[in-house]
N, C-alpha and C positions, 0 to 999 in steps of 0.2 A: 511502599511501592507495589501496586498490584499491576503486573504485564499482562498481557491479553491480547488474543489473535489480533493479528493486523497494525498492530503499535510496532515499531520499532528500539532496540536495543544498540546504542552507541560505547564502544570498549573504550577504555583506557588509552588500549593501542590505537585508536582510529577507524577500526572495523564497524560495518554496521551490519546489521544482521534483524531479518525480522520474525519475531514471538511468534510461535507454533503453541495453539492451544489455549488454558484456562489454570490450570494446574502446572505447576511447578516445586523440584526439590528446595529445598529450603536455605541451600547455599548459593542456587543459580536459577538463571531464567533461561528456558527452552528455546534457545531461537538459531535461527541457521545463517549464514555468513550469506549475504546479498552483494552488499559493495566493499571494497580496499584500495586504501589507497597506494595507489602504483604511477608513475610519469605517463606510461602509457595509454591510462586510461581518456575517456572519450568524455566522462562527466565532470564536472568541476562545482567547487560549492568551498565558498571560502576562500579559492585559491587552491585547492588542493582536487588533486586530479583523482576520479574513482574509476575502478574499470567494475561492471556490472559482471558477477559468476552467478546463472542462474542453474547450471547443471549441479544435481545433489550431489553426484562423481566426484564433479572437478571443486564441487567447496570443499569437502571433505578431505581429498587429495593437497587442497590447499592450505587448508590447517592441519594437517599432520605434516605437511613440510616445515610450513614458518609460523604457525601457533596452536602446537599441539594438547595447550592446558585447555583450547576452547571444546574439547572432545573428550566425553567421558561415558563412562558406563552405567546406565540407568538400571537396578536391579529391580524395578518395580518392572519395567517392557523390557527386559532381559535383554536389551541392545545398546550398543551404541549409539550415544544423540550426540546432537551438539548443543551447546548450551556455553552462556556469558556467567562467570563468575557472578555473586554481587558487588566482591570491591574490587570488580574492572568495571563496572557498570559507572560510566561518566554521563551518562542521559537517558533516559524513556520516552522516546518521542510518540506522542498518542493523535490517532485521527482524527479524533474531537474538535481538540485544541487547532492540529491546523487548518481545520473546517474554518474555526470561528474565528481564525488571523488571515486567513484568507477572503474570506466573508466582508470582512471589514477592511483591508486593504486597498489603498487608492491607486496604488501600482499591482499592475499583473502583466506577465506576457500572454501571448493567444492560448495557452494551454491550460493556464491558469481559470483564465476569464470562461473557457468553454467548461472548467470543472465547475466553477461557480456557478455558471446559467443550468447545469444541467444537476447539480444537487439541488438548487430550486425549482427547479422542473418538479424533478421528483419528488420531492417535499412536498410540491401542494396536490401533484394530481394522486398521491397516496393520502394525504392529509396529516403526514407525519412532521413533529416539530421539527427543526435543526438539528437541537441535540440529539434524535437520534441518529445521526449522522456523522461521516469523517472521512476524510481523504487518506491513504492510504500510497505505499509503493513510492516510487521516485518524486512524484510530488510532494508526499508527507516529508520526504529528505531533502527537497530542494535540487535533487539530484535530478531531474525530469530534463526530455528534451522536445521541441516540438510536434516529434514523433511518438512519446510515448504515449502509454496507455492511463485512462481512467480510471483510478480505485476506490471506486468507494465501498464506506462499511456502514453497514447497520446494524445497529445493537441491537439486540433482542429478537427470539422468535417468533413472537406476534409481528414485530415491527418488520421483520424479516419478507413476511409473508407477505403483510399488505404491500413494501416494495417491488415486491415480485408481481403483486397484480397488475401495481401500474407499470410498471417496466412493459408488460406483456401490453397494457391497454394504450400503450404508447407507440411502440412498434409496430400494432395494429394501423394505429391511426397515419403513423408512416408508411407501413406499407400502400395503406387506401389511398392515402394524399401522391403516393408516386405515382399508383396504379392510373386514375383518374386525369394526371399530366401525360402520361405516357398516351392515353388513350384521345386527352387533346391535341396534345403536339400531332397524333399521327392522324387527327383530321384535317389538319392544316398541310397536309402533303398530298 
């Protein structure tokens, strides 16, 4: 099992937590507490309710209260991380993969359907295949709500960069295509 930025880590306990980085000690995977399950929480997947911790504060606060084995002392960065054991490690979920179940999926809801138009968006006007691509964050979890946010990853820093071109040559062409409505609409008044 090789973890890598943007993939997420599923514990034992029910904790999911997402991979910080490329490098890893060799007992555990580097990743930091995102979701838990609690009654309270506002996500659900499964049946089982998640409340979303994105302050580094209150995750860490959170696992030195109720699972303080997920915190340990990294003597190579002379600090505190957090980190999944690997036999609490009950899944690896990767962007890749639910790029490519999403992709091919005959059911989506609106959030879904807009990560999909918009990974192919950018796919073709970079020229980049699929696989270098992958949904990430609450979508990768299932965990997403119609409000959340788009994550996606791209592997490699060639591939990196050409994204970035088109992203910016997109933007562009949106901002032009607003600018040029706005300037019609206000001939019509």
């Amino acid at each position: 099992m090789r973890a890598r930025e943007g993939d997420f880590v599923e514990s034992s306990d029910g904790l999911l937590f997402d991979v910080k980085g490329l490098l890893h000690p060799p007992d555990r995977v580097v990743a930091y507490l995102r979701y838990y399950p609690d009654n309270r929480g506002t996500r659900s997947r499964g049946g089982v309710r998640y409340v979303k911790v994105y302050d580094l504060t209150k995750r860490r606060l959170l696992l030195e209260k109720r699972w303080p084995r997920y915190l340990y002392y990294d003597a190579m960065q002379g600090r505190e991380l957090q980190g999944v054991p690997k036999d609490s490690i009950l899944a690896l979920h990767m962007p890749k993969l639910r790029l490519a179940a999403l992709l091919h999926s005959r059911r989506k809801d609106a959030l879904e359907v807009s990560a999909s138009r918009l990974v192919k968006v950018l796919a073709e006007e970079s020229g980049l295949p699929l696989d270098c691509l992958g949904i990430s964050g609450s979508l990768l979890m299932g965990l997403h709500r119609q409000d959340s946010d788009l994550d996606i990853i791209v592997y490699g820093a060639t591939a990196a960069k050409r994204a970035q071109r088109a992203l910016v040559t997109l933007l562009e062409a949106i901002r032009s295509f607003t600018r040029t409505i706005l300037v019609t609409s206000g001939a019509c008044i």
